[in-house]
VOPAGU-2260 file (C-alpha; in pm, 1 decimal, decimal comma):
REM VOPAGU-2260
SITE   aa  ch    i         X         Y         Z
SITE  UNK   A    0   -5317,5     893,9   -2211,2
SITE  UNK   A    1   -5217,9     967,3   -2580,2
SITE  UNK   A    2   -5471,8     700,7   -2757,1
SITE  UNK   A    3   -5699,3     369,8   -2690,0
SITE  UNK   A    4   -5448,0     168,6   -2944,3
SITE  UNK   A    5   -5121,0     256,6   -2698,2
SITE  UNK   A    6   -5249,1     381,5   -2407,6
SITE  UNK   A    7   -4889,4     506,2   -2359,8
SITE  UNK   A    8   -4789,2     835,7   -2448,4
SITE  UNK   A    9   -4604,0     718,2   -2790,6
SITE  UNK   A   10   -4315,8     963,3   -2721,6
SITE  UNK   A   11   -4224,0     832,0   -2410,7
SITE  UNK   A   12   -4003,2     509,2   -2383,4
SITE  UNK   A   13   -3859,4     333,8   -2129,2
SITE  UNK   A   14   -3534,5     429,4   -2175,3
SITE  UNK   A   15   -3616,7     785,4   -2102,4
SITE  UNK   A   16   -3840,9     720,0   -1793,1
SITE  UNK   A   17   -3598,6     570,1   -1567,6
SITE  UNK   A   18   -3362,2     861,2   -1680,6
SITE  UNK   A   19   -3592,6    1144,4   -1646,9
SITE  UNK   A   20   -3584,8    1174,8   -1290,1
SITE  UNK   A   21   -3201,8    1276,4   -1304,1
SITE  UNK   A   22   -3307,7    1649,4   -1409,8
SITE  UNK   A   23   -3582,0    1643,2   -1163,8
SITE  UNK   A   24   -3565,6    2013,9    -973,9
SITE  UNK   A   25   -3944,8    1995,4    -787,8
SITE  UNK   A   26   -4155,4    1694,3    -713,8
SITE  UNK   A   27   -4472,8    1654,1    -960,6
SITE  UNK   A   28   -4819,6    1734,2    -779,5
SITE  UNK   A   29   -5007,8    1437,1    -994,9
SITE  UNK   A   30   -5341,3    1544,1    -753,4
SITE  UNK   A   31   -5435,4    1684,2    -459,7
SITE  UNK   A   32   -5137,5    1607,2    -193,5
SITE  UNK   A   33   -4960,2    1352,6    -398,7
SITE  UNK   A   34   -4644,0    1418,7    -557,9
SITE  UNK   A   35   -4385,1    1226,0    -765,0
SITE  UNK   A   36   -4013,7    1169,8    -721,1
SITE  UNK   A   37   -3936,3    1060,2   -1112,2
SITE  UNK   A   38   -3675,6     763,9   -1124,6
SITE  UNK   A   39   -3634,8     408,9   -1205,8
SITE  UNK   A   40   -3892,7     356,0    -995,4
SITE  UNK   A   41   -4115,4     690,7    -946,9
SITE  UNK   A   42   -4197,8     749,7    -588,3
SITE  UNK   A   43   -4524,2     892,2    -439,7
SITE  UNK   A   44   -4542,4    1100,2    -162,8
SITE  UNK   A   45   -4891,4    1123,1     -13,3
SITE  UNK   A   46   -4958,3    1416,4     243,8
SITE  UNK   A   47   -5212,4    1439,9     547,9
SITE  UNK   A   48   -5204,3    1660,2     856,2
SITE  UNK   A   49   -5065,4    1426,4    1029,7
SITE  UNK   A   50   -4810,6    1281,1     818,2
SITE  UNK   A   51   -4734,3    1130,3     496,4
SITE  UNK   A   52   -4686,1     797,5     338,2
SITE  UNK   A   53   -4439,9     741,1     120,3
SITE  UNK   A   54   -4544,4     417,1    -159,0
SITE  UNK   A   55   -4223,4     329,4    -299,4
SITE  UNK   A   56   -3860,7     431,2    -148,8
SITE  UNK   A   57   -3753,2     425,9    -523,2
SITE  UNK   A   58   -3367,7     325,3    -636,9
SITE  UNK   A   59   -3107,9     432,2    -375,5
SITE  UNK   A   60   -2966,8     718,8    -599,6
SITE  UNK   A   61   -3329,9     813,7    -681,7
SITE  UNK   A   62   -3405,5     840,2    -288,6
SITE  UNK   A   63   -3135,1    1066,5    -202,2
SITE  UNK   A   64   -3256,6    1314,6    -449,8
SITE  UNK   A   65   -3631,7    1242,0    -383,8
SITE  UNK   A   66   -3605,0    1293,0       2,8
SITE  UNK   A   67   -3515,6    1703,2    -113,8
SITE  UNK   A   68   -3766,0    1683,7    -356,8
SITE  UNK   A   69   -3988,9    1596,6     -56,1
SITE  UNK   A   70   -3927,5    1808,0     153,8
SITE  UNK   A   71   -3959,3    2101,1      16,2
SITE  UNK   A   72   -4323,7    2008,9     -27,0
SITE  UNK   A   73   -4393,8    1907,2     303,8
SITE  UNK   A   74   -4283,9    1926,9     640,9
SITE  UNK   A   75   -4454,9    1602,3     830,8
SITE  UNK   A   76   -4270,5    1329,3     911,0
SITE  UNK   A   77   -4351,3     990,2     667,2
SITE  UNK   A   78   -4540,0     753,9     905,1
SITE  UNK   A   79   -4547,7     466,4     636,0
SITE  UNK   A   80   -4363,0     355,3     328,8
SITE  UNK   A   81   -4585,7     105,7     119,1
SITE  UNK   A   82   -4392,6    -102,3    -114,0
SITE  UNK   A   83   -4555,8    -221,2    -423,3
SITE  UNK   A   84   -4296,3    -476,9    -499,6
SITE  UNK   A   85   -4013,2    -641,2    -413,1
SITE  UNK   A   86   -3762,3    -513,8    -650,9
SITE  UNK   A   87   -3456,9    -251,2    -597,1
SITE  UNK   A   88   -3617,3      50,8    -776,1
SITE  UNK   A   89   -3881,1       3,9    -540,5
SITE  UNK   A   90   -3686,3     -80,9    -186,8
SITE  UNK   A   91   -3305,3      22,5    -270,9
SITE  UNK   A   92   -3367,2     355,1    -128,7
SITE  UNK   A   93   -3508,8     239,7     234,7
SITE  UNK   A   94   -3249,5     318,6     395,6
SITE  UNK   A   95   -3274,5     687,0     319,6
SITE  UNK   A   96   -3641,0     646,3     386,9
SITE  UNK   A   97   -3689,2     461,3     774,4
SITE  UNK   A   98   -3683,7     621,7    1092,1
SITE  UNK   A   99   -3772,4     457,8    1433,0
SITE  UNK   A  100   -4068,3     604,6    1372,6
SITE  UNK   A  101   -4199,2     496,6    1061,1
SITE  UNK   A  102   -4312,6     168,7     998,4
SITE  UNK   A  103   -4235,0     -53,7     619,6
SITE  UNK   A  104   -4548,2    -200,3     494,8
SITE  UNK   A  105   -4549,7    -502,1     237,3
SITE  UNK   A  106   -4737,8    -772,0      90,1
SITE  UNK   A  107   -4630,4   -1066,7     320,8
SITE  UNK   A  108   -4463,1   -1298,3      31,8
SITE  UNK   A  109   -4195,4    -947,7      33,8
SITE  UNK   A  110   -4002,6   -1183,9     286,8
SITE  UNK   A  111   -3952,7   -1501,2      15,0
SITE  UNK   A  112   -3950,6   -1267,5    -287,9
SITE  UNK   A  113   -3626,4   -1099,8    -126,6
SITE  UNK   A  114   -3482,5   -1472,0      -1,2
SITE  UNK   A  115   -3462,4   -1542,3    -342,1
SITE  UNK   A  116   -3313,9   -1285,6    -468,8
SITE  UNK   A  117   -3083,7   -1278,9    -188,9
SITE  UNK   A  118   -2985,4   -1660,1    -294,8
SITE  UNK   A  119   -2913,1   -1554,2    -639,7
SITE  UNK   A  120   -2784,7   -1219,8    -616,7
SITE  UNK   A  121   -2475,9   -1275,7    -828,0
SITE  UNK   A  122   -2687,3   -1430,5   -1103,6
SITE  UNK   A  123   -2967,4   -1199,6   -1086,9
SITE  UNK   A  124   -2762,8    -845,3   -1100,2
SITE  UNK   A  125   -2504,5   -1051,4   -1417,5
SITE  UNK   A  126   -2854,2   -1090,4   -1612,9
SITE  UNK   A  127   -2981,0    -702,9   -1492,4
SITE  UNK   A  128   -2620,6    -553,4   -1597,5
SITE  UNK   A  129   -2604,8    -748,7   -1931,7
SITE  UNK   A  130   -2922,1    -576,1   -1999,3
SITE  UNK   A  131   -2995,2    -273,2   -1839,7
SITE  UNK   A  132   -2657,6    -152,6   -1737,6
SITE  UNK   A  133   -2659,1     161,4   -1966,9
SITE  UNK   A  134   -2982,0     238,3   -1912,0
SITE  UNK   A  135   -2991,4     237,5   -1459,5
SITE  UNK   A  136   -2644,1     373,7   -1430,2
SITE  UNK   A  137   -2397,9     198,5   -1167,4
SITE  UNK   A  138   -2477,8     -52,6    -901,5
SITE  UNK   A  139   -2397,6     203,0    -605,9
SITE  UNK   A  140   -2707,1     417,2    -736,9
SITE  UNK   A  141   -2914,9     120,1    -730,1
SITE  UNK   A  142   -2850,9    -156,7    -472,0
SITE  UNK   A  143   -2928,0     -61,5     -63,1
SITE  UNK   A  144   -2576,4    -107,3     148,3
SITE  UNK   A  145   -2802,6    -244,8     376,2
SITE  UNK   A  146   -3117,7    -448,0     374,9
SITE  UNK   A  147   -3462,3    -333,5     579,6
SITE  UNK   A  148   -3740,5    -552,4     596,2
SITE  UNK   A  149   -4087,6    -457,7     668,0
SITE  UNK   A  150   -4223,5    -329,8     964,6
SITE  UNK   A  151   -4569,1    -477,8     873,0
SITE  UNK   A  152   -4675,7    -781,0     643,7
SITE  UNK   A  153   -5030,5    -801,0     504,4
SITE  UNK   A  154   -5181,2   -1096,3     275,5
SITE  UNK   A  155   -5493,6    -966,2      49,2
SITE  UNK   A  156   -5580,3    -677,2     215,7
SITE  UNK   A  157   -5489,1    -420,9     480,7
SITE  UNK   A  158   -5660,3     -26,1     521,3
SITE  UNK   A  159   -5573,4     233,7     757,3
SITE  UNK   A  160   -5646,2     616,3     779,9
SITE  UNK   A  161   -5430,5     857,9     854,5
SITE  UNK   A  162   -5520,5    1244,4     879,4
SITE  UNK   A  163   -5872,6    1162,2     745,3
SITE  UNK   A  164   -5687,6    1001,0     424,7
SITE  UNK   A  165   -5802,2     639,3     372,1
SITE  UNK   A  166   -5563,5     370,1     196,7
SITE  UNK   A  167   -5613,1      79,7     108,0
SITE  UNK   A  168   -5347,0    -170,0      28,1
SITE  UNK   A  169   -5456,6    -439,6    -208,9
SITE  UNK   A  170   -5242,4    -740,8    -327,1
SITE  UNK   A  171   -5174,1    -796,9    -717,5
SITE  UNK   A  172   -4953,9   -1117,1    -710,7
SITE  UNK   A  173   -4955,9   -1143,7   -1108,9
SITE  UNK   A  174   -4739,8    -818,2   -1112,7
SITE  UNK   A  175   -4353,5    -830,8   -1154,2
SITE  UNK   A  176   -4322,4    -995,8    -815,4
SITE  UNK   A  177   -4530,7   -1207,1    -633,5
SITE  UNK   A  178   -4579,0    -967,1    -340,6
SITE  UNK   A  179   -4673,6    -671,6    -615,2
SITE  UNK   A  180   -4938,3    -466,8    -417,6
SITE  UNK   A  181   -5135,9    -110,2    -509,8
SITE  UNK   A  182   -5240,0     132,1    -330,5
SITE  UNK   A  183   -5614,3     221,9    -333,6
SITE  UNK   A  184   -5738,8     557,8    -204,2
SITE  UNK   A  185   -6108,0     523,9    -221,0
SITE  UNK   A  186   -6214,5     902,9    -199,6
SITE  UNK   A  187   -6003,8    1029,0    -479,6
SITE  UNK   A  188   -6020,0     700,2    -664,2
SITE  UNK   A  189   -5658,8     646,6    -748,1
SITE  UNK   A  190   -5462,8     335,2    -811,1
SITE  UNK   A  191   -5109,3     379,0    -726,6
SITE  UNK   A  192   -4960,6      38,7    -908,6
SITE  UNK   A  193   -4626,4      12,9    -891,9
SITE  UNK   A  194   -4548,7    -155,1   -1253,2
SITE  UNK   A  195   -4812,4    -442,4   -1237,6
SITE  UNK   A  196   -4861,3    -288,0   -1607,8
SITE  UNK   A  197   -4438,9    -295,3   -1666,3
SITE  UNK   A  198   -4315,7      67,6   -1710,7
SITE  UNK   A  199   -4568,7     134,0   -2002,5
SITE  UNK   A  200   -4976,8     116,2   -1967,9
SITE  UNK   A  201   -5104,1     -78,0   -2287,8
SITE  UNK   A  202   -4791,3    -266,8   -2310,2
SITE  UNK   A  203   -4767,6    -630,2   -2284,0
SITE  UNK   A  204   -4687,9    -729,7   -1981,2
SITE  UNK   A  205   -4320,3    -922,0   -1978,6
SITE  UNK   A  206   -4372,9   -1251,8   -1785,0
SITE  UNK   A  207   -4030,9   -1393,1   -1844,7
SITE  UNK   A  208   -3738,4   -1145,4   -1817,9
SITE  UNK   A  209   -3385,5   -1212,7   -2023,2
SITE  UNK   A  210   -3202,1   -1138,7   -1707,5
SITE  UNK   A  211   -3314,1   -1425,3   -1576,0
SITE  UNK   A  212   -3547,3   -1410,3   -1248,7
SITE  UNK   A  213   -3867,4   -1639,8   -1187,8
SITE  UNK   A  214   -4154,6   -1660,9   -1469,6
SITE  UNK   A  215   -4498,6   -1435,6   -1400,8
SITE  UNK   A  216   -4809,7   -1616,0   -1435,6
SITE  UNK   A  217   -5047,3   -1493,2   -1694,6
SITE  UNK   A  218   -5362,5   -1569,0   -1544,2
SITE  UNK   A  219   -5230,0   -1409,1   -1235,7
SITE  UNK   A  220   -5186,5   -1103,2   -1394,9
SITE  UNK   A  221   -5492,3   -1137,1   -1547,8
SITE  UNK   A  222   -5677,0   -1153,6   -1216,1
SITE  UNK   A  223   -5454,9    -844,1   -1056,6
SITE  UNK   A  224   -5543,7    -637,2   -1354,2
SITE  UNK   A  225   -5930,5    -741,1   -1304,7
SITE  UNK   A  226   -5904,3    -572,6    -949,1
SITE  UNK   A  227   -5816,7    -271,7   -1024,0
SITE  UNK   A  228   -6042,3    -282,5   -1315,6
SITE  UNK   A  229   -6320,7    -347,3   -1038,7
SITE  UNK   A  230   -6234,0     -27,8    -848,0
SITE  UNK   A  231   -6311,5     186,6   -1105,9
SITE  UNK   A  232   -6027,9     427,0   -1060,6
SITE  UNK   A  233   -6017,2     790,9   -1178,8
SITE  UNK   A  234   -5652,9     793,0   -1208,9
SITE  UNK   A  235   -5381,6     522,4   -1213,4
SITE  UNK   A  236   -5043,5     622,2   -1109,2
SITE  UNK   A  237   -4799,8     391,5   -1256,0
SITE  UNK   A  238   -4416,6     305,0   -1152,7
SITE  UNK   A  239   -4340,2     565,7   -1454,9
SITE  UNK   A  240   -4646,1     739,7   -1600,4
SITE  UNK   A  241   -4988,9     909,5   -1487,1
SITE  UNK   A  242   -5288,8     777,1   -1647,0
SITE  UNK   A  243   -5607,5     995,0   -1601,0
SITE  UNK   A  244   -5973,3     970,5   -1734,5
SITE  UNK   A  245   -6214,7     707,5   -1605,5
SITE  UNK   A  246   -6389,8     582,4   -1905,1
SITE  UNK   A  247   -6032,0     571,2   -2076,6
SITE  UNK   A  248   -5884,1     354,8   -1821,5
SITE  UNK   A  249   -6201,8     145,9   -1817,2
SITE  UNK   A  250   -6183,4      82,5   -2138,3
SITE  UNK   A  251   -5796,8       9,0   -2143,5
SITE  UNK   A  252   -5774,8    -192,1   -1873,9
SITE  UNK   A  253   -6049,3    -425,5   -2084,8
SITE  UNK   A  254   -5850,5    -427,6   -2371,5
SITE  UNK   A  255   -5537,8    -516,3   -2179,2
SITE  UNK   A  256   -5732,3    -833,3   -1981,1
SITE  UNK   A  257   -5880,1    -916,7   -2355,5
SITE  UNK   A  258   -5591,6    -956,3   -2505,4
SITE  UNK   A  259   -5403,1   -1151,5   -2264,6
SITE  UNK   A  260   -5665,0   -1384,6   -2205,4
SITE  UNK   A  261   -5694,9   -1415,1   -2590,3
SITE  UNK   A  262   -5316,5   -1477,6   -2603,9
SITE  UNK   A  263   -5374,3   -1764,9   -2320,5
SITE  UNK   A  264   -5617,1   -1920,0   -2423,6
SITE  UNK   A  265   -5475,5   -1950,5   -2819,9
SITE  UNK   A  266   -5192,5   -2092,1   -2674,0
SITE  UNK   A  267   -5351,6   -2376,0   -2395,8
SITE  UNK   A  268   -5585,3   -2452,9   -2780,9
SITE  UNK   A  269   -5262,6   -2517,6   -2991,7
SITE  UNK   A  270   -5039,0   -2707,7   -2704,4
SITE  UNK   A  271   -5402,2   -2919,2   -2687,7
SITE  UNK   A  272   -5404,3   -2979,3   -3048,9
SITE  UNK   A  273   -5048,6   -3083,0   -3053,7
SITE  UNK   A  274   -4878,5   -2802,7   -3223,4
SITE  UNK   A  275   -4492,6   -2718,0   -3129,5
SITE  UNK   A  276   -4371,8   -2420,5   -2912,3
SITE  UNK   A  277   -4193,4   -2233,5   -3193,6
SITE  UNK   A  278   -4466,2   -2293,3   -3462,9
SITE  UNK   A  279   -4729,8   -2125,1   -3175,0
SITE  UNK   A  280   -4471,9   -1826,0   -3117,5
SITE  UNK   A  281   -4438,3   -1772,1   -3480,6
SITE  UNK   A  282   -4830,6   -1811,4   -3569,5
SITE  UNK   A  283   -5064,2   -1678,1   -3312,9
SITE  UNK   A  284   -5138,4   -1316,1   -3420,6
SITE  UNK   A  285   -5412,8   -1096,0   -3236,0
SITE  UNK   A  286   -5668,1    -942,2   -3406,5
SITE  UNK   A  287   -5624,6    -569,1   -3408,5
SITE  UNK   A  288   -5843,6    -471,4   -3143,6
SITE  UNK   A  289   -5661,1    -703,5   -2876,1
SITE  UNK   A  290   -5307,9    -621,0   -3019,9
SITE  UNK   A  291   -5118,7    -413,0   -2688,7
SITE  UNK   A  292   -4765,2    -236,9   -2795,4
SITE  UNK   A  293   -4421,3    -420,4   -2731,9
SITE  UNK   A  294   -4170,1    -205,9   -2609,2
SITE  UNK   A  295   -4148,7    -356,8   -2275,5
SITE  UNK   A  296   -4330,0    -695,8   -2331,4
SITE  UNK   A  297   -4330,9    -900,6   -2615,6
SITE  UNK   A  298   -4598,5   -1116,2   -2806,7
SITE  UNK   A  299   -4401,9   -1436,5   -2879,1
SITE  UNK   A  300   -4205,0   -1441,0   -2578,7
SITE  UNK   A  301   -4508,6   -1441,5   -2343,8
SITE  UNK   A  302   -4671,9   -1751,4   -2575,7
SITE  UNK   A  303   -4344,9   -1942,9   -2463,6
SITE  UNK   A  304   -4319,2   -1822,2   -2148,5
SITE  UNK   A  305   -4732,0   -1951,8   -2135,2
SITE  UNK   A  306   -4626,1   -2281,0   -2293,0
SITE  UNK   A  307   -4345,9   -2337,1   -2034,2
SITE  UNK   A  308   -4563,0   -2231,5   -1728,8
SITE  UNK   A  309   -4811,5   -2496,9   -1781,7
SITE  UNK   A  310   -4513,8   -2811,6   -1929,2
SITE  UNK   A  311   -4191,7   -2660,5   -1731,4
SITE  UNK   A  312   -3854,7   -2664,3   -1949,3
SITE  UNK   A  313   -3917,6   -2968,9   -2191,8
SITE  UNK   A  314   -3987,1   -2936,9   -2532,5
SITE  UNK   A  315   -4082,7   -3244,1   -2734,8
SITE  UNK   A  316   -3992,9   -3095,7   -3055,4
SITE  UNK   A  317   -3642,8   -3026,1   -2920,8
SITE  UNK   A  318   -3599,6   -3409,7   -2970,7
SITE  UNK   A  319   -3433,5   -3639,8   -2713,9
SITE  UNK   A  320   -3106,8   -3499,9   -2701,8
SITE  UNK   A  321   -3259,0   -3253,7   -2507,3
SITE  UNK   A  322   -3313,9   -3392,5   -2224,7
SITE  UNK   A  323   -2981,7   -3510,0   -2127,2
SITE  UNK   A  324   -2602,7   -3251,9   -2071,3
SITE  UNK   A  325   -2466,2   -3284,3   -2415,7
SITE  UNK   A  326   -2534,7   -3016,0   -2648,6
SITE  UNK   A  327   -2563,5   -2940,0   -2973,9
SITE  UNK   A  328   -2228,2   -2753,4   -3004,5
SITE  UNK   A  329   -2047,6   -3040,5   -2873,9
SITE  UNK   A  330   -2042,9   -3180,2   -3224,5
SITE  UNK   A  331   -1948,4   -2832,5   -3351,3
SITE  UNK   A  332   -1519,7   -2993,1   -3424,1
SITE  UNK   A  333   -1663,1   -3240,5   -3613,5
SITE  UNK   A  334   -1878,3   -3089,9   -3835,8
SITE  UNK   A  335   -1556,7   -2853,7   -3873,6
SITE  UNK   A  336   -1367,6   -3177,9   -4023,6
SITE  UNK   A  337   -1679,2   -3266,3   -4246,5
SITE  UNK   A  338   -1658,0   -2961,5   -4412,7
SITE  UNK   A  339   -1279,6   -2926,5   -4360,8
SITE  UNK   A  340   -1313,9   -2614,1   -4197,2
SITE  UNK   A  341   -1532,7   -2379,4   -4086,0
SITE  UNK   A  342   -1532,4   -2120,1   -4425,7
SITE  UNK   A  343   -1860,6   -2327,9   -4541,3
SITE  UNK   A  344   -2059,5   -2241,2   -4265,0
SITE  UNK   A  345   -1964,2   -1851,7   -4284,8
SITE  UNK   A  346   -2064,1   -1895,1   -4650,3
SITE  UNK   A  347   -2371,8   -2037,8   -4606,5
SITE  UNK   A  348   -2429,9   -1769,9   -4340,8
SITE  UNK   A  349   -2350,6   -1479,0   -4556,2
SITE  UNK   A  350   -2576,6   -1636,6   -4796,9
SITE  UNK   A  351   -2866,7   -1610,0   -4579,9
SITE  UNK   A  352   -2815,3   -1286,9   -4499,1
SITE  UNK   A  353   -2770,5   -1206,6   -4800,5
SITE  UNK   A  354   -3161,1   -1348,3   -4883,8
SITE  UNK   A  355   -3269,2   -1113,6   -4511,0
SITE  UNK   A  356   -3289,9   -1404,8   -4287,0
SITE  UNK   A  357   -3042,4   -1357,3   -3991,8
SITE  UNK   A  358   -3197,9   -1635,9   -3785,1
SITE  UNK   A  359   -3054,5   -1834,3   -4040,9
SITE  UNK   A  360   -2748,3   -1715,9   -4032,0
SITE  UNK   A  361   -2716,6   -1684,8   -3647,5
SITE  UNK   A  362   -2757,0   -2063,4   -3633,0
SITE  UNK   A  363   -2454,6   -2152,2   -3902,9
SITE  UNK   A  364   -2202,1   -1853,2   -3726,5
SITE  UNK   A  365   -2330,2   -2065,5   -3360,3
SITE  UNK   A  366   -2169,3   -2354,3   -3478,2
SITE  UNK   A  367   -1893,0   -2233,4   -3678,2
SITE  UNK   A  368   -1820,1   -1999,5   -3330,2
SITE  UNK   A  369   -1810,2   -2341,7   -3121,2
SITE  UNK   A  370   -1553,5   -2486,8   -3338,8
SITE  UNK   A  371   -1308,1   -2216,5   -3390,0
SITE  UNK   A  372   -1449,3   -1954,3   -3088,6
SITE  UNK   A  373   -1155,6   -1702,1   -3236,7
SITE  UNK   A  374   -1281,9   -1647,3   -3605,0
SITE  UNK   A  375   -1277,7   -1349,3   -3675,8
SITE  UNK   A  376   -1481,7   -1392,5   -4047,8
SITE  UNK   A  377   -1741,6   -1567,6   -3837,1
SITE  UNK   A  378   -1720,9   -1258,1   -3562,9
SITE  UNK   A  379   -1753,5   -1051,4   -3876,9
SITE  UNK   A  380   -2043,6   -1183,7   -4016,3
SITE  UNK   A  381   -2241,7   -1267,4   -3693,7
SITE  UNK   A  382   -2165,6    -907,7   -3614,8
SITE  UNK   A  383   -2358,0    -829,0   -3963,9
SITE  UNK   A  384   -2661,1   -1100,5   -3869,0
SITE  UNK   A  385   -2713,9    -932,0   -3548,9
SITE  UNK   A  386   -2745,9    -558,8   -3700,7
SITE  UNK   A  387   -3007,5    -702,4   -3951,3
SITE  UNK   A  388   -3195,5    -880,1   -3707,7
SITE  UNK   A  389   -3181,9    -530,7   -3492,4
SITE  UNK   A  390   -3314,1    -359,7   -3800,7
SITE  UNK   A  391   -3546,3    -619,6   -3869,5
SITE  UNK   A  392   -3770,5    -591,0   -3579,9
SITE  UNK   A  393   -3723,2    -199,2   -3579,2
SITE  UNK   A  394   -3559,4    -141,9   -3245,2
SITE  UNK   A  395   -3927,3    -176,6   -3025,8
SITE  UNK   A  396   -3856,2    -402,4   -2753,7
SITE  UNK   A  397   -3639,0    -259,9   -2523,4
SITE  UNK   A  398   -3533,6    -615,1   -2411,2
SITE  UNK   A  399   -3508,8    -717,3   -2768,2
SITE  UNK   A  400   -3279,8    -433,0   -2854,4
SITE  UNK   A  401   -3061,2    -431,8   -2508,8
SITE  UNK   A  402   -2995,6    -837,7   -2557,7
SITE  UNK   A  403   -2892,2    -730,8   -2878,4
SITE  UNK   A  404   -2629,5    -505,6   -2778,0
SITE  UNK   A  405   -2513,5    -700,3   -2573,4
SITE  UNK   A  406   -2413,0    -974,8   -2800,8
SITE  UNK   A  407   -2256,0    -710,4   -3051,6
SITE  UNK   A  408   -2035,5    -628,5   -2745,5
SITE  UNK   A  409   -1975,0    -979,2   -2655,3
SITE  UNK   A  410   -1780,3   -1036,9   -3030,5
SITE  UNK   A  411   -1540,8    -765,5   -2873,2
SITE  UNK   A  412   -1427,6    -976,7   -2579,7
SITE  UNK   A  413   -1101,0   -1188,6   -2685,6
């Protein structure tokens, strides 16, 4: 662990850690009898006389280049594969995995976690490759041609021992899934976590995602980070990184519960004294010492996502109109004839960026956009907004920056 402020290593990023299993010659001994298949997902490979367990299968690309990794460290057959979620970087590479004689262990809401996805697959893997589709490489390294469900459900708590090794599976339901476990090894006190933290340790946690899957809870998380807080581990191995040194971790795992709680709570205070979701995004600011990094999760984006866990989808400042089909843009022709044309609006724009606010901007080039979709001054200009509001907040949130992209690419489509 680099600092107490990060808790990351600041060199890494996330970018680079779901890549950096693709030069990966020899699986990582991170202790005694564990080693580490790098990946989207990193996979663990724990050995015992009389056979291994495997927590994570890891993406399906990642799994066909793990399984040599593993095996040139050991020779006994996996008896169990523990998943600590219920995402594809965790079970895509299954199939590669399961034998008749292995058995797939998972926290028992694994089986309405996948139903969902399953439901919205199309709009789930549009969000993921709008997002991430540069970063994971293509579906066929990712998604299982087949789908394997568990072998063995467990609700809070299941422990077994195998070749005097004892595990012990614990549920963390305020991870990225609801059926987010760890695994606990009591004798060598390590916390195998899956990403309960997201990919970086000291990060905010993200408990909405732009691709669009279900919301996270923040006093769930809360209470999953609390537990393995309790346990006192020696070592937390992450779904990306290996975090070592009790007192370190102790003291990082505090900060991480402080400051979300902090966040929480400011936010329950102002929707109580009747202030408005954007004014809360833009005004609570943590005091130093309960102020985690943002590369993965973001600040203002977990106050909304707060605000909307406790009211649902309504905003009252958003005025009536919101609450009914007919948006905004629908007016977008008309204020075209207003202004006989849309060349105000681009002016105005390229007048706020000109004073550094692309927000500004973004909103004028939205409408001008909806009433003449092929301008290609307004395309211009947007295109200009979007690369200042990319510089503006310095390229740190990997969502942030990806979402970004994204919409720079979108102004190439006809």
């Amino acid at each position: 662990m680099a600092d107490d402020r990060q808790g990351s290593d600041p060199a890494l990023t996330v970018a680079s850690m779901v890549q950096s299993g693709q030069g990966q010659t020899q699986a990582i001994e991170r202790a005694a009898g564990i080693y580490e298949s790098r990946g989207i997902g990193n996979s663990y490979l724990i050995t015992t006389d009389e056979g291994s367990v495997l927590v994570n299968a890891g993406a399906l690309g990642d799994a066909k280049r793990g399984r040599q990794l593993f095996a040139a460290v050991s020779d006994q057959p996996i008896r169990y594969i523990v998943l600590t979620q219920s995402h594809a970087n965790q079970f895509g590479g299954l199939e590669v995995y399961k034998t008749p004689s292995n058995s797939v262990v998972a926290q028992r809401t694994y089986l309405e976690d996948r139903q969902y996805f399953n439901a919205l697959n199309q709009h789930y893997q549009r969000g993921s490759r709008r997002v991430f589709s540069q970063i994971t490489g293509p579906k066929k390294d990712i998604v299982p041609s087949q789908e394997i469900l568990p072998d063995c459900l467990f609700d809070d708590y299941l422990s077994f021992t195998l070749g005097g090794r004892r595990f012990e599976l614990i549920s963390t339901p305020g991870g990225e899934t609801r059926s987010a476990a760890m695994v606990w090894l009591p004798d060598e006190e390590i916390a195998i976590v899956g990403n309960l933290f997201g990919p970086l340790f000291g990060n905010y946690p993200n408990l909405n995602t732009l691709r669009g899957d279900k919301p996270r809870s923040a006093l769930a998380f809360i209470d999953s980070a609390k537990r393995v807080r309790h346990l006192k581990p020696k070592q937390i191995l992450t779904g990306h990184e290996d975090i070592q040194d009790q007192a370190k971790i102790h003291k990082q795992l505090t900060r991480i519960i402080d400051a979300m709680q902090w966040v929480h709570d400011k936010t329950i205070a102002g929707m109580n004294a009747g202030v408005g979701l954007r004014r809360l995004m833009a005004d609570i600011q943590p005091p130093d010492g309960l102020l985690l990094t943002e590369e993965y999760g973001k600040l203002s984006w977990n106050i909304r996502a707060i605000y909307h866990e406790y009211t649902g989808w309504q905003e009252p400042e958003r005025g009536i109109t919101d609450l009914y089909s007919v948006p905004a843009s629908s007016i977008a022709g008309d204020l075209k004839e207003l202004l006989g044309g849309v060349q105000p609006l681009i002016e105005r724009a390229q007048a706020y960026l000109n004073q550094l606010q692309p927000l500004h901007a973004l909103h004028l080039l939205d409408i001008a956009l909806a009433a003449e979709k092929n301008s290609t001054q307004a395309k211009t200009v947007r295109a200009e907004a979007l690369k200042l509001l990319q510089q503006q907040t310095g390229n740190k949130n990997l969502w942030e920056r990806k979402i970004i992209e994204a919409e720079l690419r979108d102004l190439d489509e006809p």
